[in-house]
VOGU-3710 file (C-alpha; in Angstrom, 3 decimals, decimal comma):
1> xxxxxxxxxx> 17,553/4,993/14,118  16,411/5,572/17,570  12,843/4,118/18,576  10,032/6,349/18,730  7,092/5,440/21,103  4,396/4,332/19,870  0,937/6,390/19,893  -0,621/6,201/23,329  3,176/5,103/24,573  4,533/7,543/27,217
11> xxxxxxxxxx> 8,531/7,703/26,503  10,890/6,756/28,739  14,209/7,894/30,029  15,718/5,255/27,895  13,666/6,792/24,636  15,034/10,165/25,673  19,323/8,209/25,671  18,195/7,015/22,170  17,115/10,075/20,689  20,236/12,530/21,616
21> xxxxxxxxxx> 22,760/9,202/21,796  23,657/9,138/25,133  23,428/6,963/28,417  20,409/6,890/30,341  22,510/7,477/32,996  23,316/10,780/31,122  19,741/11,885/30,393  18,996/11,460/34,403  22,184/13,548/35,123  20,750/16,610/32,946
31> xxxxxxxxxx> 17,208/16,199/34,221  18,612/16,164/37,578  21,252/19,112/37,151  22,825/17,635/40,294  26,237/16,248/37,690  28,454/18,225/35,215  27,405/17,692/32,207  29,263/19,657/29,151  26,836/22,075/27,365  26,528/20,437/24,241
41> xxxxxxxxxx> 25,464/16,955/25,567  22,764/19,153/27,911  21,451/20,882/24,880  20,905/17,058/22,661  19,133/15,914/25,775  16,788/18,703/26,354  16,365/18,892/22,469  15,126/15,176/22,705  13,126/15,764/25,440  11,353/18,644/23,731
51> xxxxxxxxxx> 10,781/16,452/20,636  9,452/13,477/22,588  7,092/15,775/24,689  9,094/13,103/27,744  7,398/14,633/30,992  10,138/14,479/33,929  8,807/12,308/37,051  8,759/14,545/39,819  9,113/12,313/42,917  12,110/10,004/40,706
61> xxxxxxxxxx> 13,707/13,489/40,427  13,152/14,295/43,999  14,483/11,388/45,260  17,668/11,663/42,945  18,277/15,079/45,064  17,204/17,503/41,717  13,406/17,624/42,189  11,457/20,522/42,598  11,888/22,115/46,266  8,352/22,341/47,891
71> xxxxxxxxxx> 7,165/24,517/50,861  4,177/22,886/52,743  1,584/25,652/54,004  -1,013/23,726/56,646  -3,829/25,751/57,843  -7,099/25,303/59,747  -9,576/25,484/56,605  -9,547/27,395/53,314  -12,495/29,166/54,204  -11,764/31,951/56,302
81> xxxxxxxxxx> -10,778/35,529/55,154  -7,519/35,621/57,286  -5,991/31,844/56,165  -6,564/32,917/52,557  -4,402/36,172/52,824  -1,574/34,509/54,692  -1,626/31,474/52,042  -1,296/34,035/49,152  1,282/35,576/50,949  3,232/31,980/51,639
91> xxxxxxxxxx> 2,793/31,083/47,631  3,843/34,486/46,299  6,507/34,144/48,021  7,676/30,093/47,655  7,042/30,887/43,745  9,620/33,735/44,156  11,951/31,557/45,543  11,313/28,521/42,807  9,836/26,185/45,460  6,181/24,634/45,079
101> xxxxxxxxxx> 3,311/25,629/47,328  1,530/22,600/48,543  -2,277/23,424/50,906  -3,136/20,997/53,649  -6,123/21,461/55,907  -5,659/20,653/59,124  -10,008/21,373/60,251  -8,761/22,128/63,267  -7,702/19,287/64,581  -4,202/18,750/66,458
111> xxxxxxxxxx> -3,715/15,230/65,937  -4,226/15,907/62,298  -1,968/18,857/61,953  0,807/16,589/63,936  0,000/13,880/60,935  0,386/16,195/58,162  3,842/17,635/59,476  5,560/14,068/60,165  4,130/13,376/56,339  5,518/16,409/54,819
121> xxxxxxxxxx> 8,904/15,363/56,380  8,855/12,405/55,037  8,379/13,571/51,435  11,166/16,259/52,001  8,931/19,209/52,294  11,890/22,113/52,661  9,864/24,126/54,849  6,677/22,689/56,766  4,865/26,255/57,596  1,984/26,072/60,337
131> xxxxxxxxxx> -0,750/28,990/60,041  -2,978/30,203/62,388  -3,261/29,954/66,230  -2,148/26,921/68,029  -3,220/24,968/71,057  -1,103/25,647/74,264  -1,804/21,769/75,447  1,492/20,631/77,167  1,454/17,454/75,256  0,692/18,796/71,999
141> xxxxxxxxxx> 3,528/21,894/72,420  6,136/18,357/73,446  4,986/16,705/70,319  5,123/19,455/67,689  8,803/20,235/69,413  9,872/16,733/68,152  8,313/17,102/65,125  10,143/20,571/64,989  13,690/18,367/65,627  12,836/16,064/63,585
151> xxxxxxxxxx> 12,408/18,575/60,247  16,086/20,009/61,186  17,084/16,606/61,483  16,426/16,020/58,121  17,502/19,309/56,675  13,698/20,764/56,546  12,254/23,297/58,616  8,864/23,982/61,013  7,807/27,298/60,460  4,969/28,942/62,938
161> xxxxxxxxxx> 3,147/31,615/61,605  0,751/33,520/63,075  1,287/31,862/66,697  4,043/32,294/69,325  7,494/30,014/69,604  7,254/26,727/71,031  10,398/27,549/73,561  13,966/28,459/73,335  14,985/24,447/72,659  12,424/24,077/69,479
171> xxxxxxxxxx> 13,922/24,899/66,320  11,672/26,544/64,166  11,122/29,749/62,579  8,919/32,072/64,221  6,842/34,603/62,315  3,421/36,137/64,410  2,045/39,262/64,652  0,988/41,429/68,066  -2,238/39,821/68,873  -2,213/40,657/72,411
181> xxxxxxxxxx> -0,943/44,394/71,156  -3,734/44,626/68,633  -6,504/44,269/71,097  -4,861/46,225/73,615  -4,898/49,294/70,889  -8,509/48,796/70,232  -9,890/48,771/73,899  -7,985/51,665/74,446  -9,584/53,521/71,863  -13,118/52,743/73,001
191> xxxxxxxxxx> -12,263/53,944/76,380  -10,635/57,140/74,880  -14,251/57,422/73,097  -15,437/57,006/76,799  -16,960/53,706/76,804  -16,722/51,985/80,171  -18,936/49,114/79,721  -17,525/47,016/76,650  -18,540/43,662/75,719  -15,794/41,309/74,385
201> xxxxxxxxxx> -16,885/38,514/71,733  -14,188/36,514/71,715  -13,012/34,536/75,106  -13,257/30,563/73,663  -11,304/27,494/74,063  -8,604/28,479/76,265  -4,783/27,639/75,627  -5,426/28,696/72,366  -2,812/31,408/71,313  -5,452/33,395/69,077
211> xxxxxxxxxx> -7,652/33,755/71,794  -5,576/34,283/74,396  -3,524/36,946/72,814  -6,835/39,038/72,283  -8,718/38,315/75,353  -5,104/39,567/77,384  -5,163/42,514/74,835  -8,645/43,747/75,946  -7,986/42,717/79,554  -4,512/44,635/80,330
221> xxxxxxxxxx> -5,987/47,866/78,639  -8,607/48,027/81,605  -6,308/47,087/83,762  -4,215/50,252/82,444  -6,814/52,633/82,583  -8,122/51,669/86,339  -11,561/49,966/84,916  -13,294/46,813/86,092  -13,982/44,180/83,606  -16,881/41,138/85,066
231> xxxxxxxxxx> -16,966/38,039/83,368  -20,193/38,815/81,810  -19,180/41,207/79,293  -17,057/38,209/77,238  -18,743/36,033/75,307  -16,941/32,526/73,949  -17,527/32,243/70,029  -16,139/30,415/67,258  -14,393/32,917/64,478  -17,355/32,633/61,808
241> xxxxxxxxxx> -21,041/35,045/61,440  -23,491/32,804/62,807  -21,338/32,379/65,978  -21,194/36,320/66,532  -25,395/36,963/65,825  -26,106/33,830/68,137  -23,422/35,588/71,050  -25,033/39,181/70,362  -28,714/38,129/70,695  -28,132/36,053/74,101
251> xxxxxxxxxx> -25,955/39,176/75,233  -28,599/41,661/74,915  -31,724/39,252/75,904  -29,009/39,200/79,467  -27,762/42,581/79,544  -28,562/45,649/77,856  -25,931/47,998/79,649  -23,058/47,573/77,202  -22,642/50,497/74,750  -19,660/48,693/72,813
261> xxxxxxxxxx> -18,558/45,381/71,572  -15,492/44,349/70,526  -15,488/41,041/67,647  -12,426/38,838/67,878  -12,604/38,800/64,237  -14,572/40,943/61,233  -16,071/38,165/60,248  -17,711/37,913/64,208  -18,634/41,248/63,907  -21,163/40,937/61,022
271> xxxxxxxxxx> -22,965/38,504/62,504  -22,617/41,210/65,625  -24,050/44,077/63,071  -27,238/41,908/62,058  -28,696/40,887/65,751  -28,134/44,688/66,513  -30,566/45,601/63,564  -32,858/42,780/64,563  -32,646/44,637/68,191  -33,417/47,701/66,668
281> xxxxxxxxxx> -30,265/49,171/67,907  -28,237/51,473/65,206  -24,378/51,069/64,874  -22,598/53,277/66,098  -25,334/55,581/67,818  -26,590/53,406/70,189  -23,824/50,640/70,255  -20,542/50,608/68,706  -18,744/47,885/67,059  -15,490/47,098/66,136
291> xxxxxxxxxx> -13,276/43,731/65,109  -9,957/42,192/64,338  -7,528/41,236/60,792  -8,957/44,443/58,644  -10,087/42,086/56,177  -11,987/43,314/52,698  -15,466/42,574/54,428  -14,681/45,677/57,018  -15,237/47,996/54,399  -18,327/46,195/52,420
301> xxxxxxxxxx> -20,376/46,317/55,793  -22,058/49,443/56,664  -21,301/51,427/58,646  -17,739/50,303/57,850  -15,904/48,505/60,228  -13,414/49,910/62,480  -11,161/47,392/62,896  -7,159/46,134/63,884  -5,019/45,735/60,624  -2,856/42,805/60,398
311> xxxxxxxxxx> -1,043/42,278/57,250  -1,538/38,892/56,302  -0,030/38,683/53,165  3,363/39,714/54,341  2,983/37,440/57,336  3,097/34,828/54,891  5,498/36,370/52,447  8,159/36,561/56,072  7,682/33,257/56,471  8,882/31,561/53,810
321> xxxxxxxxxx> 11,621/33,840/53,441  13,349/33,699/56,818  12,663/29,914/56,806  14,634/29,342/53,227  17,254/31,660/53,934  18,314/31,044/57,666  21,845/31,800/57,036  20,748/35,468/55,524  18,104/36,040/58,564  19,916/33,926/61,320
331> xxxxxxxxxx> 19,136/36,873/63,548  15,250/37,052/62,860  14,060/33,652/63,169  11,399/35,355/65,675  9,998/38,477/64,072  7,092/40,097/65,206  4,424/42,012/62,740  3,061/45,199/64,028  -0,857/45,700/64,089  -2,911/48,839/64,308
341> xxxxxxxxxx> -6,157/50,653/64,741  -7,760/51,540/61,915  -10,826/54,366/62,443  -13,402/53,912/60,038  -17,397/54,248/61,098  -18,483/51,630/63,413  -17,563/53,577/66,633  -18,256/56,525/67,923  -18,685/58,123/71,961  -21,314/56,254/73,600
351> xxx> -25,587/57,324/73,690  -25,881/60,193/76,186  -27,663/58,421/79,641
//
């Protein structure tokens, strides 16, 4: 009779070969599923397994070539709005193709992010997908292009989402979305409402893709429509609410002339809406305001939020598909996500003089 573990025991592989009388070598081959093994010595094992409550270890699988695929998903924080969407979007769609989701943080930091990718390759992450804008720094675009090798190297793949390509020699899947576009759209709308004195909140660390994209956006449109822009009307924030009321109340203690601003992001903008109430100035009568990723909080702020749509979720979803199927999609390894305007009640034709 085969020997049963003891209470408190965890069994074994060899516990499992007793049970349904085979090899251990056997038992590994059906946990694995990377051997033939006939159907009725598959259905003993997983009968003994069932019996013994034996829990499979993961990274011995993984290492035997039959473990669990995983997608890595690395992103600047879990707080914001935007990372959230694109992370539901990169699970949804990693648990549709049977792979794992595993969340790294990166705060920000490139040395960090470069860390977490070289670590992910070396526990055989299929996919190592980066979220969110990245820093244009020569020497960190020549390091993440290694790192990018290094992944196809080793059968894995980098996967940029949410930022542009790293250049033609960098192989890595490409999914953004038309940043630059986006803002483009928007400052042409204002001026259509006949604004000609906007205020950007927005212009920070340069090199940044994010940033850059948007601040390019609102630039070229007044380029386009013949109108000056001065370097006073942007302000440099950080994407988060305190950042956006601390930028609004040093704009209008400096300049009062503005009857628009344009938030890089929703979540600038209601810091935006509450130093305009503390001003005393009503939204969209005397100022307007609009903002960028048409996240839920657009529509709980009031007046709601005119903002740019950008479909996170799919962003993600595009991702992980084009990176695990690169033979299917070999001809969209770059895709780019539309954005649009969408008019809701923050903005309206400027005060009468």
């Amino acid at each position: 009779m085969a020997r049963q573990p003891t209470s408190g025991e965890r069994p074994t592989v060899k516990d499992v070969a007793a049970s349904s009388g085979v090899s251990a070598t056997t038992v590994s081959r059906v946990l694995a599923g990377n051997y033939p093994v006939s159907a009725e010595t598959r259905a003993r094992v997983m009968k003994a397994v069932r019996e013994l409550d034996y829990v499979i270890n993961a990274q011995a699988r993984a290492l035997g070539g039959g473990g669990t695929k995983t997608v890595a998903f690395i992103v600047h924080d879990l707080v914001g709005p935007a990372f959230a969407y694109v992370g539901q979007g990169v699970e949804q769609q990693a648990t549709a193709e049977g792979r794992l989701c595993l969340v790294c943080t990166s705060h920000g930091d490139p040395d960090r992010e470069l860390e977490i990718v070289e670590l992910m390759r070396e526990q055989q992450a299929e996919a190592v997908v980066l979220v969110g804008g990245g820093s244009g720094n020569r020497s960190y675009v020549d390091r993440l292009t290694q790192a990018a090798r290094a992944l196809d190297k080793s059968g894995s793949r980098l996967v940029l989402c949410g930022r542009p390509p790293l250049g033609t020699d960098a192989p890595a899947t490409v999914v953004e979305y038309d940043n630059e576009g986006g803002a483009y759209a928007m400052t042409s709308y204002l001026i259509s409402l006949g604004h000609r004195d906007i205020a950007f909140l927005g212009a920070g660390e340069a090199g940044h893709s994010t940033v850059d994209g948007r601040l390019r956006g609102f630039e070229r449109a007044h380029e386009a429509h013949h109108l000056p822009m001065t370097s006073h009307r942007t302000s440099a924030v950080t994407f988060d609410r305190e950042s956006g009321y601390q930028a609004t109340r040093e704009l209008l203690a400096r300049d009062r002339k503005f009857t628009a601003i344009f938030a890089a992001t929703d979540v600038v903008a209601s810091g935006v809406l509450v130093a305009l109430r503390e001003a005393g100035l009503r939204v969209p009568e005397d100022v307007s305001l609009v903002g960028y990723d048409d996240i839920p909080l657009a529509r709980d702020l009031t007046p709601e939020l005119t903002t740019v749509h950008v479909d996170y979720e799919e962003l993600g979803r595009t991702a992980v598909r084009h990176a695990l199927n690169r033979e299917r999609h070999a001809l969209s390894q770059h895709t780019m996500i539309g954005t649009h305007v969408i008019i809701r009640d923050s903005a309206g034709p400027p005060p009468s003089p």
